[in-house]
N, C-alpha and C positions, 0 to 999 in steps of 0.2 A: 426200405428202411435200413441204419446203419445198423453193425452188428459189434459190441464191443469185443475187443480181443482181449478176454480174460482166458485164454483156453491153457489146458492141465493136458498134458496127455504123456505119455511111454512111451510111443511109440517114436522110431527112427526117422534121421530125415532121409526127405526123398531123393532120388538119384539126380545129380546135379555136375558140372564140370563147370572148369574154364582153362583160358587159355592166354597167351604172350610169351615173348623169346630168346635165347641164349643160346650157346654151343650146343646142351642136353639141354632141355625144354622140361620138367619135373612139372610144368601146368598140362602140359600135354601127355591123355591117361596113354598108360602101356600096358597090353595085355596080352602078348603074343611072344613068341617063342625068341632066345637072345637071338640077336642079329648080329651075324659078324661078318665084316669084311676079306672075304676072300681072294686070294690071287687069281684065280683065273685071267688067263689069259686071250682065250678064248673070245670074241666080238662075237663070234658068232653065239654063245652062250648066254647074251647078259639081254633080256628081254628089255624090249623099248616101248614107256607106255606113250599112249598118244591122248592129243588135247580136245576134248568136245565144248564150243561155244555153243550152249542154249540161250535162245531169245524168245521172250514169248510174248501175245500182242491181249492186250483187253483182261478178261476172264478165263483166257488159255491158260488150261496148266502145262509142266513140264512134260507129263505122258512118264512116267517111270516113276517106280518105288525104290526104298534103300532100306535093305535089310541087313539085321546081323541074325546066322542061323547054326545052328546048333550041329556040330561038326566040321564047322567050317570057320577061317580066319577072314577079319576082314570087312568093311561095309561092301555091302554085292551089291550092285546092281537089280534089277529084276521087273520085270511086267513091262517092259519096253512099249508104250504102244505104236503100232507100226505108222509110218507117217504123222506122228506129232512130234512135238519138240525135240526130243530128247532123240526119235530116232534119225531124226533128217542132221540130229548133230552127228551122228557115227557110234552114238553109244549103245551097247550092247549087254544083252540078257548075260547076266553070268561076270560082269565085268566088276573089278575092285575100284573106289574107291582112294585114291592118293593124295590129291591136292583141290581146294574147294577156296577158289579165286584166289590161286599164289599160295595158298597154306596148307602147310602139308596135316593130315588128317588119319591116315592111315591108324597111328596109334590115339587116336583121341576118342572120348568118352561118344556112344553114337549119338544119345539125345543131345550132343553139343554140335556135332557134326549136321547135323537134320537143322538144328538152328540156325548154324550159318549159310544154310544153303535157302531156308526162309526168309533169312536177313538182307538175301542178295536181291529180291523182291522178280526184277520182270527180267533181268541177266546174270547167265550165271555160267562162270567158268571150270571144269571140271577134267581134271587130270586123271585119266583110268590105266589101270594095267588089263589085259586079256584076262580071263579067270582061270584059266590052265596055266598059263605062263606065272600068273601071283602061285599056284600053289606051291607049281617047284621051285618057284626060284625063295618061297619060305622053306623049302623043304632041304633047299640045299644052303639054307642060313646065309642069303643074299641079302645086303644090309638095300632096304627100300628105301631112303632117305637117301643112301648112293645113287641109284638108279634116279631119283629123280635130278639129283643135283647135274647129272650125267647130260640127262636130257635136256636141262634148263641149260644158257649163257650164265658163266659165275659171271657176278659185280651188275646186275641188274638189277636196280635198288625200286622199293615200292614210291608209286604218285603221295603228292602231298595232296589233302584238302586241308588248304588255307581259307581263314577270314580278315577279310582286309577291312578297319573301318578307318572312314578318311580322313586326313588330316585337315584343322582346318586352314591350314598355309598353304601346302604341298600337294592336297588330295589324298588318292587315294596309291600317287607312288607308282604307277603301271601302266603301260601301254603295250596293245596287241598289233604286231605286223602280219599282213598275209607272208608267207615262204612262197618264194616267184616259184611257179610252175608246178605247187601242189595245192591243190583246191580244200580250202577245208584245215588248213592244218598254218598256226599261227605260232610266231614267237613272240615273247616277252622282249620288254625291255623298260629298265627300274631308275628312280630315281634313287641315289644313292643315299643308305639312311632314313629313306621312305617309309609310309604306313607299310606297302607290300614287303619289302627285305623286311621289316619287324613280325611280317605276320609271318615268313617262312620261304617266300618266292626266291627264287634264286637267280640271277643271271645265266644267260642260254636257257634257262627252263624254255618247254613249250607247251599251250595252253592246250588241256583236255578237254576241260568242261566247265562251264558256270553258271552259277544259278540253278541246278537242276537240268539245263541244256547241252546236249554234246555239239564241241563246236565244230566238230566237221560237215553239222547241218545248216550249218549258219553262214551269209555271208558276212563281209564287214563290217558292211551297213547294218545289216541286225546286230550285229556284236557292240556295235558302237552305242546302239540303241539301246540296245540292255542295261549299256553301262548307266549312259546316263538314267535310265529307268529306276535302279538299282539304289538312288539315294547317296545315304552315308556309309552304307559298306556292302561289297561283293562276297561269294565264296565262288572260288576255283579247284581245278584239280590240275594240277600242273606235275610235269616228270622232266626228269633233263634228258638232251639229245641222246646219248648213248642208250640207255633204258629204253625209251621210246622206239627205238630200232628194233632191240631185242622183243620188246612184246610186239613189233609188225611183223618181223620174222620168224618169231611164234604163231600168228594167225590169232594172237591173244590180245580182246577190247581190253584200252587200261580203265577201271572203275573205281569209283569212288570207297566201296567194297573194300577194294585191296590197299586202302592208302592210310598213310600215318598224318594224325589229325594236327593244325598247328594253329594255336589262338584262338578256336572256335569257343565263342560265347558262352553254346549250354553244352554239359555234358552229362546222360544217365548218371546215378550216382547206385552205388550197392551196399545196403546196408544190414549190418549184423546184429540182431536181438536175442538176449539174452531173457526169457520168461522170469520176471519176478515173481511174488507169491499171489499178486497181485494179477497177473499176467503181462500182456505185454507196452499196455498203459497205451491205447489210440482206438481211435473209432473208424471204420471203412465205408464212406458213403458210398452211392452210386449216383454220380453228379449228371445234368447237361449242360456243358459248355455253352456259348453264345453262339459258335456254330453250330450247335444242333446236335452233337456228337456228346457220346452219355463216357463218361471214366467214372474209373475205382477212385477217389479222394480218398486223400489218410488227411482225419482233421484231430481234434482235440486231444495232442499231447501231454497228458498226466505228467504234474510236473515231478522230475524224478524218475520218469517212470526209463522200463528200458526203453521204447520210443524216444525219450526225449535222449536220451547217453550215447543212442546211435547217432545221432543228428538229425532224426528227421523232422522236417519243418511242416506247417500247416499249410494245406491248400497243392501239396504236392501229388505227382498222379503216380498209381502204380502201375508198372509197368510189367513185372519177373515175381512171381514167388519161387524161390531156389533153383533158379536159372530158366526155370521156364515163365514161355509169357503166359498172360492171362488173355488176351486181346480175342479169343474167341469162347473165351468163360461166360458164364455166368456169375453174377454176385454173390450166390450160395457157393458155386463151386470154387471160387477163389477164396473165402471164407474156410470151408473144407480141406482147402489144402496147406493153410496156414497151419490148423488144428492138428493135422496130420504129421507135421514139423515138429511135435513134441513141442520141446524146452527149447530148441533154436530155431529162427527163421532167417533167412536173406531176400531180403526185398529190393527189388531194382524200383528206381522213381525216378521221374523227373518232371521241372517246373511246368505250368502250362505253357509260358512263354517260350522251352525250349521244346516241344511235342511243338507249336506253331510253328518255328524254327527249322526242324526238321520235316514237318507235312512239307512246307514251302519250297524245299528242294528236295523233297520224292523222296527221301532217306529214311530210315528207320533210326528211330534217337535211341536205339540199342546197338547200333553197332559202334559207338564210342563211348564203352561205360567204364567208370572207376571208382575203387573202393574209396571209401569216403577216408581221409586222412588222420581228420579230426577227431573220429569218431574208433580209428584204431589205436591212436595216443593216450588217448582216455582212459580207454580200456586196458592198454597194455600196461600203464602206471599202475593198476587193480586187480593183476589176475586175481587173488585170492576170492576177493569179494565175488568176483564174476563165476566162479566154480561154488559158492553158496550159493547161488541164485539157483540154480540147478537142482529140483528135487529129485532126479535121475536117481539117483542113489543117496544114501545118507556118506556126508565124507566126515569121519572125526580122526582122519591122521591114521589110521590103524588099522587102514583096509590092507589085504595082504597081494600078492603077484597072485594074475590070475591067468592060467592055460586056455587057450581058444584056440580049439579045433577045427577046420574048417575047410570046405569040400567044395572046388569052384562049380555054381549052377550052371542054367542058363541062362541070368546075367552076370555070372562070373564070383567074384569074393564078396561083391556087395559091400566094398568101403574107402573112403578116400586117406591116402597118406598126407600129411603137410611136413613142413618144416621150417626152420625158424632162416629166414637167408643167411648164407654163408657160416652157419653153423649145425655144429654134427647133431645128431639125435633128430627121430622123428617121433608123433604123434598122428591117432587118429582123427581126423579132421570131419569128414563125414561118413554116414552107416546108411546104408540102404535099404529101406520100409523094407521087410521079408526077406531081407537077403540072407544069404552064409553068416552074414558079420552081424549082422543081427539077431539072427537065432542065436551064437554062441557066445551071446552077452557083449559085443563089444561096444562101449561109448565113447561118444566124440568129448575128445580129451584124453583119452585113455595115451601113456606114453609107452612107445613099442620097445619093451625089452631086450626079447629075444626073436631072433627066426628062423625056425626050424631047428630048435636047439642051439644058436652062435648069438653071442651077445652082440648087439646092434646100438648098444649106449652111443657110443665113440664114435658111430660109422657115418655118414653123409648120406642123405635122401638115395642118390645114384648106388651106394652100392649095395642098400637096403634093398631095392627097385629088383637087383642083380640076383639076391639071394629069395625072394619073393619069383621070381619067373625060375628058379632051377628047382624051384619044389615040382613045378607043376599044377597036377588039377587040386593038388594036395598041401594046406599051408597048415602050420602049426604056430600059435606068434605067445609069448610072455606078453602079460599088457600087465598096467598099475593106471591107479586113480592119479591124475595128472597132480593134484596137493597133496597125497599122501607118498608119491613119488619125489616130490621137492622137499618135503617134510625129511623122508629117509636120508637124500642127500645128503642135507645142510648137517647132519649129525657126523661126516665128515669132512667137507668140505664145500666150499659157496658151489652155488650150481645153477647153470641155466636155466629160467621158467619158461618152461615148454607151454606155449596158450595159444590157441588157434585161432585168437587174436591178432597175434605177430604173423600168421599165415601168409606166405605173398606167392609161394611155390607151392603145388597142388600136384599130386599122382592120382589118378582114377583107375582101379581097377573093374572092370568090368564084368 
């Protein structure tokens, strides 16, 4: 039976991350001690991690756990089991953690990290340091993101997956040549202006995969057959010649995993609700598709309601409640966990026809999700209204600065920083069910003051992040009601609305 979302609750959201890239990465959590680049000069000094490819066949798992444990930096390694996947790759009891298909991970939030290493489905790439060698070399403030970049060829750029749909003059714009004298392994070659160069293919690219199939399995003839199999449009995974070198010389498979998506039809979409009084205005079936296979439906949109201001459409499947998935829940338990979300939720979704989409090429329609556009416009035109919706607290303008004391657990502060791009000041974005930040009152919204006693108004996410990791186990932060802190302003000058609506940059403390 569906279950209407009218739920009331206090309580904090649950721990959640994400992730995408820039010089400093502010989506990627940081929780470990500053890291600085040191001279050393020393080769002999600078530890070198090395690369484990797991494959796994049928209902094989990996053979190994990923923990984070109390005294210690870092996702470990651990329970290696001997001769299955994980140990026939090299990887070892004890071992960190660095990069998970080409991204580096070391500082990211772990339930985000464990995700994308589910996301990678039956391959999966993983970049370790030794576990002695990771302690000292944090110990001697060895910047990790060096090390790795050390290790890596700079200018090795990630595969595309392309979707080509054909033209109907020209086609589909592509043609694959065997390369004389390597089995398996094909170039491109485009027509100019073509469906493919609009979908993203390049000239010299060489073809990785299509359809779901890697084509070093394939002869020509199959490949040829594919195509025309294939209809009115392909998807590939193509890299150009130099790249493609570096990840052979790596011993590193290039995957669809690690690649920047271009033209693809459907994409996950992530959406943010705001709990009316009403609640959150939709109903959550438990559907069977006409193949057989049962989903979460969000159907009957209240109009007005926050459901419909997000964006979300009727007949769409859920996919994530606050970044995690639901796909081995039950209908009660996904229910549960919305409940638990308090006053906000994020819900990942997407259409039936792109869940078919991606079944069809073995992909997970969660490893290319984005925040819905429309649904951040809207909102950001309204913070006011959207901080009424919230009965977290009563806000009438006159709430005062509030001290939060706070003592990292063992999962760490228990809250996410945001901030507005390319502008200074930060806000709390997310609070962690039972965390530090939630015992000591903190709410999402709340805008961060001070820290540790130094006013942080004026300061940039990065150097907020800075002053945050020199407290230690130990943070002290000034916070204000996110309206009653724009309200103070404006009584001297215009001021930025801090809404975690605008959010595009994300810290996760741990």
């Amino acid at each position: 039976m569906g279950k209407r979302h009218n739920m009331r609750s206090n309580t904090g959201l649950m721990e959640i991350g994400s992730t995408e890239k820039f010089t400093f990465n502010p989506k990627e959590g940081i929780d470990n001690p500053v890291m600085v680049i040191t001279d050393d000069a020393d080769p002999m000094s600078t530890p070198s991690p090395h690369l484990c490819v797991l494959k796994r066949e049928g209902g094989e798992s990996y053979g190994f756990h990923l923990r984070v444990e109390r005294g210690h930096q870092g996702h470990i390694i651990r329970n290696v089991v001997s001769g299955g996947v994980a140990g026939r790759s090299g990887l070892k009891d004890g071992d960190r953690l660095l990069e998970v298909n080409n991204c580096f991970v070391d500082d990211v939030l772990h339930s985000e990290v464990a995700r994308k290493i589910t996301l990678s489905r039956h391959q999966l790439c993983l970049l370790v340091l030794d576990g002695e060698k990771y302690e000292q070399a944090v110990s001697r403030g060895k910047d990790l993101r060096g090390l790795v970049m050390a290790y890596k060829c700079e200018g090795c750029k990630p595969p595309r997956l392309c979707h080509i749909i054909r033209d109907p003059v020209t086609g589909l714009g592509i043609n694959f040549t065997p390369m004389e004298g390597e089995k398996g392994r094909y170039s491109v070659s485009l027509v100019a202006g073509g469906a493919a160069e609009k979908a993203g293919v390049c000239k010299g690219d060489h073809l990785v995969w299509m359809n779901g199939a890697t084509v070093s399995d394939l002869t020509h003839s199959a490949l040829s057959k594919m195509m025309k199999k294939s209809g009115n449009h392909i998807t590939i995974l193509v890299t150009d010649s130099e790249s493609e070198k570096t990840y052979m010389r790596q011993g590193m498979p290039i995957l669809p995993t690690m690649a920047v998506p271009h033209n693809l039809p459907y994409r996950a979409r992530k959406l943010h609700l705001i709990s009316g009084p009403e609640g959150y205005g939709f109903l959550l079936r438990l559907e069977k598709a006409p193949s057989g296979r049962t989903f979460n439906v969000l159907r009957k949109m209240e109009s007005g309601s926050p459901a419909e201001r997000a964006g979300m459409h009727d007949g769409e499947l859920l996919l994530e409640v606050n970044g995690q998935s639901v796909e081995s829940l039950s209908h009660e338990e996904i229910v549960e966990r919305v409940r638990l979300s308090g006053q906000q939720v994020s819900l990942t979704t997407i259409t039936p026809q792109g869940m078919e989409f991606y079944t069809q090429l073995g992909l997970s329609p969660l490893l290319f999700c984005e925040d819905d556009a429309d649904e951040r416009e809207k909102e950001s035109s309204e913070p006011a209204s959207a901080a009424q919706q919230s009965p977290q607290k009563e806000v009438d303008g006159s709430c005062e600065p509030r001290h939060c004391s706070l003592q990292k657990g063992p999962v760490g502060f228990g809250f996410n920083l945001g901030c507005v791009p390319k502008r200074a000041g930060t806000f709390i974005s997310q609070v962690a069910f039972g965390g530090s930040g939630y015992k000591t009152g903190l709410q999402v919204g709340d805008v961060v003051m001070e820290v540790n006693g130094q006013n942080v108004e004026e300061k940039y996410l990065e150097d907020v992040i800075m002053l945050v990791k020199e407290g230690g186990h130990f943070l002290t932060l000034l916070v204000m009601d996110k309206t009653s802190y724009n309200k103070l302003k404006q009584t001297s000058s215009p001021t930025k609305d801090l809404t975690q609506e605008d959010e595009n940059y994300e810290i996760t403390f741990l």
